[in-house]
Each structure stands twice: as structure tokens, then as C-alpha cells.
Phi, psi and omega in degrees: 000320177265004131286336157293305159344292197266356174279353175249022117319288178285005158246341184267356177266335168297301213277343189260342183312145165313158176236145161336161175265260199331333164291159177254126180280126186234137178302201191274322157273002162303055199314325198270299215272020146303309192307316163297305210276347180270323202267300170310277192318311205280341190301294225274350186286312184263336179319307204296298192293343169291324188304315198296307180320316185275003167237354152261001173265324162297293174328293182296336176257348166294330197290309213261008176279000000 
């Protein structure tokens, strides 16, 4: 019995714990807006990696004059 306690203590304190404030918490069933929040992260994600790509590619053609 007091192990049942305490894993649902300790799943009710994981589930429940604070989130980033700048994150977006969306409920559990909340299809659009995962869907919005999946679409941002994968958006702000390939933005990162084209600037680093397109700047290592000016770099390598800087390289080779």
C-alpha cells in the first residue's frame, strides 16, 4: 500500500510540476493547438538550421577565392 502511495505521489508531482512560462501548454486533447505548437517548433527549427547551413556555406565559398 505504501508504495502505491508513493508512485502516485510521485506521478502526481511529474504531472503537475510548473512548465517554462514562454512554453505553450496545450490540454490533452487539444488537437489544434498541438498541431499549431508542432508546426511553430518544426518552423523555428529548420529557420535555425538553414541560417547555420547558409553560413557555412558563405564560409566554404569565402574559403575557396
Amino acid at each position: 500500500m505504501k508504495k502505491i502511495i508513493l508512485i502516485f505521489t510521485l506521478l502526481i508531482l511529474t504531472l503537475y510540476s510548473s512548465a517554462n512560462a514562454s512554453e505553450v501548454v496545450c490540454k490533452a486533447y487539444d488537437v489544434k493547438c498541438k498541431m499549431n505548437k508542432f508546426t511553430s517548433d518544426t518552423k523555428e527549427f529548420q529557420k535555425n538550421k538553414w541560417n547555420k547551413a547558409g553560413k557555412k556555406l558563405k564560409n566554404a565559398i569565402g574559403n575557396n577565392k
